[in-house]
C-alpha positions in Angstrom: -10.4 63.0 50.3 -11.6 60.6 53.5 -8.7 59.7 55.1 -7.9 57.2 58.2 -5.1 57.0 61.0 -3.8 54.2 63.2 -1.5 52.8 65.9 0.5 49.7 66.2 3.2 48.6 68.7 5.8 46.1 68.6 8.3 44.8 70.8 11.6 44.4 69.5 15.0 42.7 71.1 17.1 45.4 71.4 18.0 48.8 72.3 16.1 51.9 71.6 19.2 52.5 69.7 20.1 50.2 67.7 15.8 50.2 66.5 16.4 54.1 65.9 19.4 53.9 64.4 17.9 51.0 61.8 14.9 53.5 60.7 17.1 56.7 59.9 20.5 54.9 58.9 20.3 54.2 55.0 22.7 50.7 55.1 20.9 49.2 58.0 17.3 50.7 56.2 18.3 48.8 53.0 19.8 46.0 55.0 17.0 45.1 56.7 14.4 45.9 53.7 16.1 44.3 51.3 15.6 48.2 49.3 17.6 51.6 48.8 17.0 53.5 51.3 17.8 57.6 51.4 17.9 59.5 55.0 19.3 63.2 55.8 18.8 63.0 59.6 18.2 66.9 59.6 15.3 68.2 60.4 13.5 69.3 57.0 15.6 67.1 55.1 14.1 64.7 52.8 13.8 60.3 53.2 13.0 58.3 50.0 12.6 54.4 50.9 11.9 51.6 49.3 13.8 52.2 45.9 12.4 55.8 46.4 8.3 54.7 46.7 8.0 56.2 49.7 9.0 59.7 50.3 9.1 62.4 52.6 10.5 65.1 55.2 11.9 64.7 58.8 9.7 66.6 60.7 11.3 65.7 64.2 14.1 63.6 65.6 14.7 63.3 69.0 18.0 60.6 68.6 16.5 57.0 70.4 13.3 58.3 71.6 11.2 59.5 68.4 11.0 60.3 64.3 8.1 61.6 63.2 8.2 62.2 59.0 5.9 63.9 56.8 5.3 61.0 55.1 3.9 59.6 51.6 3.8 57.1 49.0 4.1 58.3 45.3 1.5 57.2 44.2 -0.4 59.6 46.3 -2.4 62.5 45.1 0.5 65.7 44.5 1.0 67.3 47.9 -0.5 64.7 50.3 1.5 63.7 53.4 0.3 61.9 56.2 2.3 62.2 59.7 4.4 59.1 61.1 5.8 58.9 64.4 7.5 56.4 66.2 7.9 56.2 69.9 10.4 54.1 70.9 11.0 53.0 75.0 13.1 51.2 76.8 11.4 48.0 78.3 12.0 44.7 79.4 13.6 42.5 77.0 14.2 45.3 74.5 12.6 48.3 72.6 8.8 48.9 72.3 8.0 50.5 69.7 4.8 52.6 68.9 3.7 53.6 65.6 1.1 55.8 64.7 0.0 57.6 61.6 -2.3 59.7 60.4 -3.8 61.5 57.2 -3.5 58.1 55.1 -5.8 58.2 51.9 -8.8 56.0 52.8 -8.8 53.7 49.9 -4.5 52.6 50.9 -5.7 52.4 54.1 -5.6 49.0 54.6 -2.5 48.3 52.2 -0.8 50.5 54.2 -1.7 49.2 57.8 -0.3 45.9 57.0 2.6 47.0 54.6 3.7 48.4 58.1 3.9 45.0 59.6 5.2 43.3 56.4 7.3 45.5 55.0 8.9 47.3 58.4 7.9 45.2 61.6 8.4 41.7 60.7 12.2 42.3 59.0 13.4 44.6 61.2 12.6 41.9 64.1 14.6 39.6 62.0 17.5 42.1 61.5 18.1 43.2 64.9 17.0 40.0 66.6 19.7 38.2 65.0 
């Protein structure tokens, strides 16, 4: 299976905790998604978001700095996972946030890429910039 990867970055207004705690909490996750949202915060523990359309492990979590998830969407072939990692740093004005992932299917490449911005980006701006 071809598959691509990618990196975006956005700047949000606020702390690199408060956007860390919005991606691995499961009431602000549903809060700001408008979905349910499941999160262990353990490493090897399982995420489901999105009313349990994406799915996946935590593969690292270093608390206000980084996630990175084994990482799919179910309707994925059995046993893919791409890798998603966010980077999140302290700058001026706020959080900036880097995204990148990798391993995604080819052909939900593009879905995917702007789901990102859609789905994640744009409403967590409006959640936390509030």
């Amino acid at each position: 299976m071809a598959v691509k990867n990618f990196t975006q970055s956005v700047t949000i207004r606020a702390s690199p905790a408060a956007v860390y705690q919005t991606l691995v909490d499961p009431k602000q996750h549903a809060a700001f998604s408008g979905a349910t949202a499941k999160f262990s915060k353990k490493i090897g523990g399982q995420f489901a978001h999105y009313d349990g359309s994406l799915e996946g492990r935590d593969l690292h979590l270093d608390k206000n700095r980084a996630i990175v998830l084994a990482w799919r969407s179910t309707g994925w072939p059995t046993g893919h996972y791409s890798i998603a990692r966010f980077d999140l740093k302290k700058v001026r004005g706020g959080t900036r946030l880097v995204f990148s992932q990798y391993g995604i299917p080819a052909s939900d490449f593009r879905d995917i890429r702007d789901g990102w911005r859609q789905y994640y980006w744009e409403p967590m701006k409006q959640f936390l910039e509030e």
